[in-house]
C-alpha positions in Angstrom: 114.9 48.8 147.7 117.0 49.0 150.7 120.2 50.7 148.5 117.7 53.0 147.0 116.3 54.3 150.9 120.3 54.5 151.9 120.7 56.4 149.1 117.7 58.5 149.6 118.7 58.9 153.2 122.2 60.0 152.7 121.1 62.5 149.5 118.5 64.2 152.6 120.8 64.3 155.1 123.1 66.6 152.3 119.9 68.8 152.1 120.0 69.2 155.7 123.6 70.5 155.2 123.0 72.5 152.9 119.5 74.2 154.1 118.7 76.3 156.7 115.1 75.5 159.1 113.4 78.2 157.0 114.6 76.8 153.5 113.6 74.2 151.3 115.6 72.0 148.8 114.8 70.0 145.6 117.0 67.7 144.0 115.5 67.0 140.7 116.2 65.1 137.9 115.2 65.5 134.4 115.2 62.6 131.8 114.7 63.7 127.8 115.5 67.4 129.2 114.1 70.4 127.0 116.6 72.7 127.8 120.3 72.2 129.4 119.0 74.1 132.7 115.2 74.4 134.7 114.6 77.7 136.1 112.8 77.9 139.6 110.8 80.9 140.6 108.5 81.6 143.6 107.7 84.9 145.0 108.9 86.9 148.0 107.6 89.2 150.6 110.9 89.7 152.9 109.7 90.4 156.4 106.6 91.7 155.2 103.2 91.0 153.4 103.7 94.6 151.0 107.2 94.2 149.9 107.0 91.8 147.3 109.4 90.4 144.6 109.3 87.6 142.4 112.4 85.1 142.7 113.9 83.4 139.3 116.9 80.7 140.1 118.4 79.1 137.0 120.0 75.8 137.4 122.2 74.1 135.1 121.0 70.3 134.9 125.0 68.2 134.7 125.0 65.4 132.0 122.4 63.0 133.9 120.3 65.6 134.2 120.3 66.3 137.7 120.4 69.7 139.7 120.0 70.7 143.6 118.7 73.9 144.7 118.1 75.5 147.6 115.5 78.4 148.3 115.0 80.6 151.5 110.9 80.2 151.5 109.8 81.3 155.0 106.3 81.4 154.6 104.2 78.1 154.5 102.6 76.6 150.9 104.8 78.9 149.0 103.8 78.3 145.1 106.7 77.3 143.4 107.3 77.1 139.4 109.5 74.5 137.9 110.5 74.6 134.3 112.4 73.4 131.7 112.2 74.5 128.3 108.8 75.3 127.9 107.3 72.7 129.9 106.4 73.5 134.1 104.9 72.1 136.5 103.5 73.8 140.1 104.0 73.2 143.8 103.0 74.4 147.1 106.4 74.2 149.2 106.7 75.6 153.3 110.2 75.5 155.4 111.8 72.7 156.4 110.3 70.6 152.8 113.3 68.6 151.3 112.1 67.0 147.8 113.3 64.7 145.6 111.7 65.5 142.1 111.8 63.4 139.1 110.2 63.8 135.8 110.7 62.3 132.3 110.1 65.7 129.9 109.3 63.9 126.9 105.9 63.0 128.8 106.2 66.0 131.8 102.9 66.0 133.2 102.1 62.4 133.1 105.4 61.7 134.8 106.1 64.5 137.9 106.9 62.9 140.8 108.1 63.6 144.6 109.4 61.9 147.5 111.1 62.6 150.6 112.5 61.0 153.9 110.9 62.7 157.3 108.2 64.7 155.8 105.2 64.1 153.8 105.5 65.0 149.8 101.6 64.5 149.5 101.2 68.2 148.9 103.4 68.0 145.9 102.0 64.9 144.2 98.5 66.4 144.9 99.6 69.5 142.8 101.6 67.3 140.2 97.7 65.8 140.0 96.0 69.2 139.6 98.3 70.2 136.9 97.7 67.2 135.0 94.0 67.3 135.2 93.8 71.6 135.1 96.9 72.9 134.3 98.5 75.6 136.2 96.7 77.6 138.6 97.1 81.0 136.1 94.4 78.6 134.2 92.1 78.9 136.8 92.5 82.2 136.7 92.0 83.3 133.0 88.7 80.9 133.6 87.6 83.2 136.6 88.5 86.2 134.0 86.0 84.8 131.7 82.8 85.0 133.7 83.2 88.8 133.4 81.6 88.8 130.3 78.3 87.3 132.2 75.1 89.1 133.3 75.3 89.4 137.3 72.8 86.5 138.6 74.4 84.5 136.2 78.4 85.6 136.8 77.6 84.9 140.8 76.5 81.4 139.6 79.2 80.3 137.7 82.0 82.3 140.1 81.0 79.9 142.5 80.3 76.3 140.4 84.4 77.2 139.3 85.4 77.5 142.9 83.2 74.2 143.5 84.9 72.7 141.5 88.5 73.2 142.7 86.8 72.4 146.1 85.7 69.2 145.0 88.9 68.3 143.1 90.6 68.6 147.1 87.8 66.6 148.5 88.6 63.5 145.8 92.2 63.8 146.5 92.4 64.7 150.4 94.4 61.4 151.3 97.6 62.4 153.4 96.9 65.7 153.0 97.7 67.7 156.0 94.8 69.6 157.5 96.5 72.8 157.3 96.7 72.6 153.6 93.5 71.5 153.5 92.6 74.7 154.8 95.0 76.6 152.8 93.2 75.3 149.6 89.8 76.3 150.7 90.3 79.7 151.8 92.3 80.3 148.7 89.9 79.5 146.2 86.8 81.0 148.9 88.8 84.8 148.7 89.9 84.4 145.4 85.5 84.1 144.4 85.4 86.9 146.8 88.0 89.1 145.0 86.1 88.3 141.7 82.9 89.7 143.2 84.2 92.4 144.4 86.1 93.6 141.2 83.0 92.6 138.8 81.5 95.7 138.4 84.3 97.4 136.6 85.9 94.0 135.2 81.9 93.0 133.9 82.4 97.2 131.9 85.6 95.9 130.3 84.9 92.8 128.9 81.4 94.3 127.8 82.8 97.0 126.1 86.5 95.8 125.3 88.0 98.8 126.5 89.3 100.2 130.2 88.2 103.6 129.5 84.9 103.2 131.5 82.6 105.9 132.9 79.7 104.1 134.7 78.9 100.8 136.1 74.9 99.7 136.0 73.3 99.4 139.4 72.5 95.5 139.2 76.5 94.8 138.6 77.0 96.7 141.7 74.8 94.5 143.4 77.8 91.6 143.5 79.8 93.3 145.4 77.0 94.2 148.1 76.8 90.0 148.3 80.4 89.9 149.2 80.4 88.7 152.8 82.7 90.2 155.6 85.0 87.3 156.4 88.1 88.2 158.5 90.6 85.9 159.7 94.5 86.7 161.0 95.6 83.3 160.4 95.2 83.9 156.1 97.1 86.9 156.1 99.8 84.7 154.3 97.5 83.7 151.4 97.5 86.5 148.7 93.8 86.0 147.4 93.0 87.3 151.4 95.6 89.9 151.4 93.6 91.3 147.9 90.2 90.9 149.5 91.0 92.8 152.4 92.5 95.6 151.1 89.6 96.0 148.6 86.8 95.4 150.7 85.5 98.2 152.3 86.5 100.2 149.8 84.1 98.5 147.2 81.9 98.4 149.1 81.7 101.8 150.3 81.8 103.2 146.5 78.9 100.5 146.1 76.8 102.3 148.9 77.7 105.6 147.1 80.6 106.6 149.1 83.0 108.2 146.9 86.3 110.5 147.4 85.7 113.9 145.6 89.0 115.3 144.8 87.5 119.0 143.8 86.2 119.3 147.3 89.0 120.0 150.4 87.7 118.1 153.0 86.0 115.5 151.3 89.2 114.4 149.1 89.8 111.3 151.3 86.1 110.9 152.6 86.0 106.8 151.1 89.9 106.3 152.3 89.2 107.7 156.0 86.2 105.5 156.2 87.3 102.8 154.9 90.1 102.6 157.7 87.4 103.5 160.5 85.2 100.6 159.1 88.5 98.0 159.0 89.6 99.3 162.5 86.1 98.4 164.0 85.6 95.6 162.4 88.8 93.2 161.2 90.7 91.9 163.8 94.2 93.5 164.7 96.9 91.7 162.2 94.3 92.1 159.4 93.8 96.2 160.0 97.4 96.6 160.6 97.8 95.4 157.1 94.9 97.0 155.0 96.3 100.5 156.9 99.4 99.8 155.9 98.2 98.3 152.1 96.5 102.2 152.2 99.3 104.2 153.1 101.5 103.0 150.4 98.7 104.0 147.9 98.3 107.0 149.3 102.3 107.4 148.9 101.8 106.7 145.3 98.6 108.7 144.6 98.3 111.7 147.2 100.4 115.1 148.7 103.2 113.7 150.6 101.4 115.5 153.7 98.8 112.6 153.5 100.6 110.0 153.7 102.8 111.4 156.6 99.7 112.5 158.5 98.7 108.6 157.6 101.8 107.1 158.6 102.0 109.2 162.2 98.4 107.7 162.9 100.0 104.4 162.3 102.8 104.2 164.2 100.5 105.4 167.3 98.2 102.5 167.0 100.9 100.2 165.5 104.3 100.7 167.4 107.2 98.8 166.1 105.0 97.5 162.6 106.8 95.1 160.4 105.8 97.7 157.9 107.2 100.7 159.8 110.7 99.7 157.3 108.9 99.5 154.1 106.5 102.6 154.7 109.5 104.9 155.6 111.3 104.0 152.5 108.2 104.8 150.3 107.9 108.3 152.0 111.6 108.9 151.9 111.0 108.1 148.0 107.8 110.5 147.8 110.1 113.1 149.2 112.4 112.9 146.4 109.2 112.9 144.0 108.0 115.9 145.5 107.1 119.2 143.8 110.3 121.1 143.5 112.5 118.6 143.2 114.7 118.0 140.9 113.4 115.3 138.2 115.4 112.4 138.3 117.9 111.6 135.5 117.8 108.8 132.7 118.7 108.3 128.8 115.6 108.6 126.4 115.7 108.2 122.5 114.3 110.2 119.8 113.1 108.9 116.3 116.5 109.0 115.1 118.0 106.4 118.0 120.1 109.5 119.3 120.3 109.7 122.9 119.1 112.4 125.0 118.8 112.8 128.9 115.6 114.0 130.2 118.0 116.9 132.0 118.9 118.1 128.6 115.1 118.8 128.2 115.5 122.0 131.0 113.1 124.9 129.3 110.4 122.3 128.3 107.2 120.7 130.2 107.8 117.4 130.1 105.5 114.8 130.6 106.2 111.3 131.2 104.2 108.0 130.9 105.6 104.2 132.6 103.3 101.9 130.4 103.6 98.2 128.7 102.7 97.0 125.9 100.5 94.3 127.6 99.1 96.9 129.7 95.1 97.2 129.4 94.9 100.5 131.3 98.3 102.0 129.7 97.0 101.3 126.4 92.8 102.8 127.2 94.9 106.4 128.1 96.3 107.1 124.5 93.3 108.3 122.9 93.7 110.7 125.1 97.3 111.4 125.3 96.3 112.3 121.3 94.0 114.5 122.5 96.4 116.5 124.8 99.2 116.8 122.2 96.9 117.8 119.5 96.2 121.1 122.0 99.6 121.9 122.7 100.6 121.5 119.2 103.8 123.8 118.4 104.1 124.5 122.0 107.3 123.2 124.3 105.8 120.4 126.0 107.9 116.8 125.2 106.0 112.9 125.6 108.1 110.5 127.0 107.2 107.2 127.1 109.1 104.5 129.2 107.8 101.0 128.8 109.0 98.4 131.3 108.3 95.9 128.6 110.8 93.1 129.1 109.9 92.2 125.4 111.8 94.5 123.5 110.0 93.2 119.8 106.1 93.3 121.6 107.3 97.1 122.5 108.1 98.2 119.1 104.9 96.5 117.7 103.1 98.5 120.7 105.0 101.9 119.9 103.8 101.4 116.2 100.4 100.3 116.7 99.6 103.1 119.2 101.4 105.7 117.3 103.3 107.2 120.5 104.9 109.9 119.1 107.5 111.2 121.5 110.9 109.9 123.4 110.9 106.6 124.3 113.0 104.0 126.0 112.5 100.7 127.6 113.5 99.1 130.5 114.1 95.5 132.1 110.4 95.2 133.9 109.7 96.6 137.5 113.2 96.3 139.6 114.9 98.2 136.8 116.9 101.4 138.0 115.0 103.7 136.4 111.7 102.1 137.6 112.6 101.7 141.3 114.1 105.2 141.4 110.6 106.4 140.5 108.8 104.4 142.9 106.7 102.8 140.2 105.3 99.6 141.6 102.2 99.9 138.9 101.2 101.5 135.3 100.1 103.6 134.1 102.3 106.1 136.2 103.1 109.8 135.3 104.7 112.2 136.0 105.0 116.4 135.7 108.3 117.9 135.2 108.8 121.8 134.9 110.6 124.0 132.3 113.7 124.0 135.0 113.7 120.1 135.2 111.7 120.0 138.4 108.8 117.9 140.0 105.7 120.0 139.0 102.6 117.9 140.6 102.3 114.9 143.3 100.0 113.6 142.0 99.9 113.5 138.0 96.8 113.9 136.4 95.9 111.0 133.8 95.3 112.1 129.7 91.8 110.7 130.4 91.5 113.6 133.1 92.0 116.1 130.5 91.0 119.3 131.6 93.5 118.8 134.7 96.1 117.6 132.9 95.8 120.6 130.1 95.3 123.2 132.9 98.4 122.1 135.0 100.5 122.0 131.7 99.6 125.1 130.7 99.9 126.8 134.1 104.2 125.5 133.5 104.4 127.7 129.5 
């Protein structure tokens, strides 16, 4: 025992070589291994809560097994993924953590373990338990999904006897926990019920009708979200299930109270958006607001005139001087700018039926009209009814399809192309941080865009196939 603490000892004190105060480091090793490496991935939000990315480290295990790695994780109870082969396992890691992880793979769940000299590895043994007993939190999730499909008194039920339960599984397993996890776990699964309240109106449509083209939600669905209570706090800004309810929060409810945006009217295009920010500034405190304005503004980037979003951004950076999202903001205007109407449409390769290449500049004398979609993309996927419909009417005329999926399963987005029938130019690319992707600022789907005959931005803000009559009527205003 003693060899085995010198040894554990002099294996930490390398981690604290190696690692800086805001990483944390895992040596692991892996009997029986499933694969020759185990890839680590957590996510990212740089110096802000809107910039995110999703980290993937692959480590090659040497003959014992073994690996070390070291991850830059500033924020606390960071969830980390572990895997090898096709087994994983979870953890909540924070800076400073240096872990020792062990597992046998041809048993994985039964057999995670953690230790560590000079901190506590109680947070990652109780979520070694939870994944034994649940599985991975995405389980919870797709459980959460479920209750969609129920009636409203009953959905608010069983939303809540779900989150119990999670609650419950902390209470029975509390020991040596440290109080601010404690309260990370219960204001995670608290939001994320809240999030699911708030989205059940529309979410209760879709699983009802097994479609995302919906049209109206029933009165007594919209009933959840006016239960949702108002329940700010600054010191959960780092927990994403918070970040979500925030941003959605006044907005719901507003459009539950009948407040709704009407983009045929000037002056009441942004009605919902500009209350919803006079509502967070009276009532969240300051950290939260900063965020759900900032959350808004990069929407509005996406979705509205670039005047918007500069008028937006001004009133911003009057009651925010010196935001941590001053950086991340600018960029997505800067990017709007070069999305703009009347500028020229950004270049990338495209392939017809044939395979043969062509670049979308080669398309100049045509209205083109481009769709970023994914084959495991609900929403993409309730629009092509109606991109038929739109073809269908400019039949024989020069307006081109193109479809670029960001599928990074090249065999699901052939099955996808066939399936749908997407007649048009196609090409795929790596998921979200590929070039093409980034350069069109397309940080959801479906996203479209307008390009004139001479290869030019034609709209801001692209109308959708299921908008029909604005889509056909700012095509045809570009023959």
């Amino acid at each position: 025992m003693k060899k085995l603490l010198i040894a554990t000892l002099l294996l930490l004190n390398t981690f604290a070589a190696l690692a800086g105060k805001n990483d944390i480091s895992i040596k692991g090793t892996i009997t029986n291994p499933l694969a020759d490496s185990v890839t680590i991935s957590y996510p990212d939000y740089g110096d802000n809560w809107l910039d995110f990315s999703m980290h993937v480290v692959n480590e090659k295990l040497d003959k014992n097994g073994n690996f070390i790695v070291t991850l830059p994780l500033p924020h606390n109870y960071t969830l980390v993924t572990i895997q090898n082969g096709e087994q994983a396992t979870e953890l909540y890691a924070s800076p400073g953590d240096k872990l020792v992880f062990t597992v046998d793979a041809a048993d994985f769940d039964n057999t995670v373990k953690y230790a560590g000299i000079g901190m506590k590895p109680t947070v990652a043994n109780f979520m070694a338990k939870y994944v034994l007993t649940y599985g991975l939190i995405d389980n919870f999730h797709s459980a959460a999904h479920k209750l969609n499909a129920k009636e409203p008194a009953e959905f608010e039920k069983a939303i809540t006897a779900l989150v119990q339960r999670e609650l419950n599984f902390l209470v029975e397993n509390s020991a040596g926990l440290p109080q601010s996890f404690i309260e990370h776990w219960n204001a995670y699964y608290e939001y994320t019920k809240y999030n699911n309240m708030l989205l059940y109106p529309y979410m209760h449509e879709i699983v009802k009708n097994k479609s995302y083209d919906i049209t109206d939600i029933p009165k007594e669905s919209v009933e959840v979200v006016k239960n949702t209570p108002a329940k700010f706090n600054d010191e959960f800004l780092y927990i994403l299930p918070y970040r979500n309810y925030v941003s959605r929060y006044y907005m719901q409810l507003l459009e539950a109270n009948g407040v709704v945006s009407d983009s045929d009217i000037p002056g009441k295009e942004y009605i919902q958006g500009d209350k919803m920010l006079e509502l967070s500034h009276r009532y969240m405190p300051a950290q939260t607001e900063e965020y759900v304005f900032a959350s808004y503004i990069g929407s509005a980037v996406r979705s509205a005139p670039l005047t918007r979003s500069e008028q937006l951004f001004a009133k911003f950076s009057s009651r925010y001087p010196d935001s941590r999202y001053d950086k991340y903001i600018e960029k997505m205007i800067e990017q709007k700018k070069r999305l703009s109407v009347g500028a020229p449409a950004i270049d990338f390769t495209v392939y017809n039926t044939e395979g043969k290449k062509i670049k979308l500049s080669e398309l100049k004398g045509k209205v083109v009209y481009i769709d970023f979609w994914a084959s495991w993309c609900g929403p993409c996927i309730a629009q092509f009814k109606h991109t038929k419909k739109i073809k269908e009417h400019f039949a024989g005329k020069d307006v081109v399809f193109v479809y670029v999926s960001i599928d990074e399963d090249a065999e699901a987005w052939e099955k996808a192309k066939e399936k749908y029938e997407l007649a048009g130019l196609h090409t795929r690319v790596d998921g979200w941080k590929a070039d093409v992707a980034e350069v069109y600022g397309v940080r959801g789907i479906p996203a479209y865009f307008l390009v004139d005959r001479e290869g030019k931005f034609a709209t801001e803000d692209t109308p959708r196939p299921s908008n029909s009559e604005k889509l056909i009527e700012a095509i045809e205003a570009l023959l």
